[in-house]
C-alpha positions in Angstrom: -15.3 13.6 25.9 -15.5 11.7 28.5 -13.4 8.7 29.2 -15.7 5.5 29.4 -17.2 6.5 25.8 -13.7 7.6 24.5 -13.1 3.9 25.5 -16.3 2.2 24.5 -15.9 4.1 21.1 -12.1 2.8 20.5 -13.5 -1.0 21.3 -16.0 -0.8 19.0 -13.6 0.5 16.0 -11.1 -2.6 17.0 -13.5 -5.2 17.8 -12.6 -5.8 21.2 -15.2 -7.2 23.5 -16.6 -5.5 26.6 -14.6 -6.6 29.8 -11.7 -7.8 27.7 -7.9 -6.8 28.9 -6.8 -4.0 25.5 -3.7 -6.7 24.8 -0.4 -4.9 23.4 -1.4 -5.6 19.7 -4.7 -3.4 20.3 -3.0 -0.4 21.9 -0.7 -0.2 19.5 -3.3 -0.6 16.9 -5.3 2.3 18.6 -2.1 4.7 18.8 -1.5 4.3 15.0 -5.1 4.5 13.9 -5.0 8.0 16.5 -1.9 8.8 14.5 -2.9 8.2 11.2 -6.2 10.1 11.4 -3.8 13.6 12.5 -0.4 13.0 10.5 1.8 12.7 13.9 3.8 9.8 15.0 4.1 7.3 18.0 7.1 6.1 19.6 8.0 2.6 18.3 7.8 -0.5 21.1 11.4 0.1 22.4 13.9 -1.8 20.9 13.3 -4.3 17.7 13.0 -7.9 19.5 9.5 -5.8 21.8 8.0 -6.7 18.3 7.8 -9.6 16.0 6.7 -9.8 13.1 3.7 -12.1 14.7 2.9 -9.2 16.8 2.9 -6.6 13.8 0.4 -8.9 11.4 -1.7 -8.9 14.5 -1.8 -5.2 14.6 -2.1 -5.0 10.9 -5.1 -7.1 11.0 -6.8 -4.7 14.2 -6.2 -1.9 11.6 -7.8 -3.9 9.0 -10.9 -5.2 10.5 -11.5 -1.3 11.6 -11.5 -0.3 8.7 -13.9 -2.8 6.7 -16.2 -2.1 9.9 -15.9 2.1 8.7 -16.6 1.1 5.1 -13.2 0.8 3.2 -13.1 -1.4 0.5 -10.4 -4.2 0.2 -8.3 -3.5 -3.4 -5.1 -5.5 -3.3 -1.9 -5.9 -1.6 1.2 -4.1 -1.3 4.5 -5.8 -0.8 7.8 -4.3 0.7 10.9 -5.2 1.8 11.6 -6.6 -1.6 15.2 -5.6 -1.9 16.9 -9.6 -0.9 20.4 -7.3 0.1 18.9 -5.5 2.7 17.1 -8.9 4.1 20.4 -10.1 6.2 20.4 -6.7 8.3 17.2 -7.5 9.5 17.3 -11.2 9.6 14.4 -11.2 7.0 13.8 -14.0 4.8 11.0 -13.0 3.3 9.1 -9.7 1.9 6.5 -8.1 3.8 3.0 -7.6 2.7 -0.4 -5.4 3.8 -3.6 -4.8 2.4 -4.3 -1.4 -0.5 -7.8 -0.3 -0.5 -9.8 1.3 -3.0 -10.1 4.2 -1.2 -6.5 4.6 -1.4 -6.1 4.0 -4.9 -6.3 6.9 -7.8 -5.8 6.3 -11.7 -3.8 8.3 -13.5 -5.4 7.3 -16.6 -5.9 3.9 -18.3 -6.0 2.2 -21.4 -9.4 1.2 -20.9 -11.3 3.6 -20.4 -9.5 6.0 -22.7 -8.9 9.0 -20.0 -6.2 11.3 -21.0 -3.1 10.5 -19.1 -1.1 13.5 -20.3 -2.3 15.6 -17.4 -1.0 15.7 -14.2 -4.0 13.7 -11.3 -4.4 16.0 -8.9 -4.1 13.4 -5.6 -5.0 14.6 -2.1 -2.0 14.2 0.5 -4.2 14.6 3.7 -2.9 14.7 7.4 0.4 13.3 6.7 3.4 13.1 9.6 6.2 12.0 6.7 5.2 11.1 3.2 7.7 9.5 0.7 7.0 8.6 -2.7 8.3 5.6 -4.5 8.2 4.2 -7.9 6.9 0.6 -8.4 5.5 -2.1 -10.8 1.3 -2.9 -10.3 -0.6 -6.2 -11.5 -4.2 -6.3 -11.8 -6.4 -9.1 -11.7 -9.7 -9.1 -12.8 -12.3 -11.0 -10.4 -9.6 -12.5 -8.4 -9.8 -12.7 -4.4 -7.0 -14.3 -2.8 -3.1 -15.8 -3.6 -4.3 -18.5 -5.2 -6.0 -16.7 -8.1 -2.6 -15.1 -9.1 -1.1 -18.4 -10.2 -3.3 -17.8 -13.5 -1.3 -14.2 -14.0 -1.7 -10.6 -14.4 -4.7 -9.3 -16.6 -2.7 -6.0 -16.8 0.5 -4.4 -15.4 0.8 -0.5 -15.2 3.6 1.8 -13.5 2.7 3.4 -10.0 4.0 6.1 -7.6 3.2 4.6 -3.9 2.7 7.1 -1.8 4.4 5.8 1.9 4.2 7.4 5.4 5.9 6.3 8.2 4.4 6.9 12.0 7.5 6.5 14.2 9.7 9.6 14.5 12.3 10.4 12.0 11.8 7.1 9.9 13.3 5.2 12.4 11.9 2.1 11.9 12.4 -1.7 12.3 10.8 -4.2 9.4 7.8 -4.8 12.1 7.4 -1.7 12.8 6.9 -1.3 9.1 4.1 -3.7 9.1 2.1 -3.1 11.9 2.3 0.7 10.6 -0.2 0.0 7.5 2.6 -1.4 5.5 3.8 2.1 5.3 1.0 2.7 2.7 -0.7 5.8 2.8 -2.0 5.3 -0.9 -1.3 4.6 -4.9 -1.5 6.3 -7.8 -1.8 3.6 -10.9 -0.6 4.8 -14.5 -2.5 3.7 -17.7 -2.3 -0.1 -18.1 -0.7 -2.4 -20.6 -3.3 -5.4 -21.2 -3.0 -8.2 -22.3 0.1 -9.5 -20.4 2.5 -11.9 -21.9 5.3 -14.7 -20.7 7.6 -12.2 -22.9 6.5 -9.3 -20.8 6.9 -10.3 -17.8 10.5 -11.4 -18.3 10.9 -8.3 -19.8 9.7 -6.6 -16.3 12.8 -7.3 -14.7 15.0 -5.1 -16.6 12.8 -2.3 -16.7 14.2 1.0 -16.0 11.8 3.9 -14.0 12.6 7.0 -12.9 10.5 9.8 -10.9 11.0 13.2 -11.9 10.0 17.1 -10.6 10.3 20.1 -13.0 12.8 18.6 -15.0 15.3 17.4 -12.2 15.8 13.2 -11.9 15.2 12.7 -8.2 15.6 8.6 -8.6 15.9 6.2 -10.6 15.9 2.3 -10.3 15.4 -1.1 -12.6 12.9 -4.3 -12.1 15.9 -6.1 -10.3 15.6 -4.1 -7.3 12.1 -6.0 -6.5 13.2 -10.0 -6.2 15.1 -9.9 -9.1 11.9 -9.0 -11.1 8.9 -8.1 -10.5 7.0 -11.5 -11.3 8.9 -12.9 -8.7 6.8 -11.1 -6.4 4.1 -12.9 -7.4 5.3 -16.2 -6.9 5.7 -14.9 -3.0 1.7 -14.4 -3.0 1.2 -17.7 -3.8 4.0 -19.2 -1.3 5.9 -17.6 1.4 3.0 -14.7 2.1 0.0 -16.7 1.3 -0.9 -17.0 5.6 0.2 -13.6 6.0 -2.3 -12.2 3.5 -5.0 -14.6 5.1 -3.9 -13.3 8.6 -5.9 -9.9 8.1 -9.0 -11.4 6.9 -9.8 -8.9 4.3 -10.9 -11.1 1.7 -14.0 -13.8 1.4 -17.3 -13.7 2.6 -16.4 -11.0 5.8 -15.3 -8.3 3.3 -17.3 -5.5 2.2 -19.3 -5.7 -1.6 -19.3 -2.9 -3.7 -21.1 -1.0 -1.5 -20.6 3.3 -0.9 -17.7 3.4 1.1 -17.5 5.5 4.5 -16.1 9.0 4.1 -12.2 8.6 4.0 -11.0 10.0 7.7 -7.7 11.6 6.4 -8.6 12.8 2.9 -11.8 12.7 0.6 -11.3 12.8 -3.2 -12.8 14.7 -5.3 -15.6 12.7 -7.2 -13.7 10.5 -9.5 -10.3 10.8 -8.6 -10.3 7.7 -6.1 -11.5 4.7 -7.9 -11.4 1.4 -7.9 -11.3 1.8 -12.3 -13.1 -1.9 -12.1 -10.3 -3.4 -10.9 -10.9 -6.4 -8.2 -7.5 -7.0 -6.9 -3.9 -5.1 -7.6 -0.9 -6.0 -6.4 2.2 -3.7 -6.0 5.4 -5.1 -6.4 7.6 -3.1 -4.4 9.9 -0.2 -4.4 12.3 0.4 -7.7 13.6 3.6 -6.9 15.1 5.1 -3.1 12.1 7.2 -0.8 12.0 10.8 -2.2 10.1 13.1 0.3 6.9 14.3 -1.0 5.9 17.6 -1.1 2.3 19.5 -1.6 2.1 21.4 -4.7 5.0 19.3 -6.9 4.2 18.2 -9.8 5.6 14.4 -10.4 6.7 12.8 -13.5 6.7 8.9 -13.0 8.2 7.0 -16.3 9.8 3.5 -17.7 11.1 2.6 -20.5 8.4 -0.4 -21.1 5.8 1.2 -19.3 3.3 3.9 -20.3 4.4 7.3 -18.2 2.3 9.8 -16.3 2.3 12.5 -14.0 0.6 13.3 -10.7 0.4 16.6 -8.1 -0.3 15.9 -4.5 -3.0 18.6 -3.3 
């Protein structure tokens, strides 16, 4: 392909003007979309202080607008870095969040709609350079759009598996790195819902007690304290400490997609009705309760709690 359209086709995905300098925030942007769409990885900006966390959300939202501009639909947030002990290492004083899309999002059953949960969802990996798996808490919110519409509270809560990938070599990573990477999130698989959602449950959430499981053997295992002490608590950062960070990637309000067909997914296509949005308008998930376990293609996953319904998923 020649090299002026290779350009003129990566402006347009981005949203960079014709004649306009790529700044540092595009490239990278452009080397982690490139990356993303393969499974390989990109070297990091060398050393941690080439890239601050101001530089990362910038990134994020490049990635972001590219994608609403291909036809991805915005479906919630994901936050990370929710572990306070690990925040002094990294001078953190605060989580980190990025946008979920509904074309990363597959139900593993709900409630609702009555779907039998008891078999394993069959999940597409796609193009992957280093998935990871990790066992969280979601919220769902019907009809809400932005941080403030949380202070009202979860219409349901439901275990998930997040399925993470990481686009620097070897893991090696740095908390902005993290973010400007797409969060890490490569996609979600949502167990059935509990609905309604009560003061009393909530509290409850922050003893809870997951583990993730593979043909009988416990590969981890965590408890609602690992995310901020509880999993509500996360919420609480929506509406404070990550409200301009979520606004930062401009994924929600009148310049977001509607409901309408979404482009064809450039890593992986789901089958027809395995990737849904289940009527859901916003999720969030809460952060990791359990350490990384590597994913593997073919491996059969049992996620479970003890106040949460269980399910199972295989990544194809």
């Amino acid at each position: 392909m020649d090299l002026q359209v290779r350009v003129a086709q990566l402006r347009k995905m981005t949203g960079i003007p014709r004649g306009s300098r790529p700044t540092r925030e595009y490239v990278l942007a452009q080397a982690l979309l490139r990356a993303e769409a393969v499974g390989t990885v990109v070297e990091p900006p060398a050393g941690p202080g080439e890239l601050t966390m101001d530089d990362a959300y910038a990134v994020g939202a490049l990635i972001a607008g590219a994608r609403l501009r291909q036809g991805w639909r915005f479906g919630g947030w994901k936050v990370g870095f929710t572990n306070r002990r690990i925040w002094p290492r990294w001078g953190l004083d605060r989580p980190m969040v990025a946008p979920v899309y509904r074309e990363t999002v597959f139900e593993a059953g709900s409630g609702r709609d009555g779907r039998d949960a008891a078999h394993p969802l069959r999940v597409p990996a796609g193009r992957r350079a280093a998935l990871r798996i990790e066992v969280e808490v979601v919220f769902g919110f019907e009809g809400a759009a932005g941080p403030a519409d949380v202070a009202a509270g979860p219409d349901w809560v439901a275990l998930g598996a997040e399925l993470v990938d990481c686009h620097y070599p070897g893991w090696e990573l740095h908390p902005a790195h993290s973010v400007a990477d797409f969060g890490l999130h490569a996609g979600l698989v949502v167990g059935p819902r509990v609905a309604p959602v009560s003061p009393r449950m909530l509290r409850a959430l922050d003893g809870v007690a997951a583990t993730l499981s593979a043909a009988g053997e416990r590969l981890a295992e965590g408890n609602g304290q690992a995310v901020l002490g509880g999993p509500a608590n996360v919420l609480a950062e929506l509406r404070g400490s990550l409200a301009k960070r979520m606004a930062g990637y401009g994924v929600t309000g009148s310049g977001a997609p509607g409901d309408r067909e979404s482009a064809r997914h450039p890593v992986a296509t789901p089958s027809s009705g395995e990737a849904t949005d289940g009527g859901q308008r916003y999720l969030v998930s809460t952060g990791t309760l359990t350490p990384l376990v590597e994913a593997r293609i073919g491996t059969t996953y049992e996620v479970a709690a003890d106040l949460l319904p269980s399910f199972s998923f295989v990544l194809v």
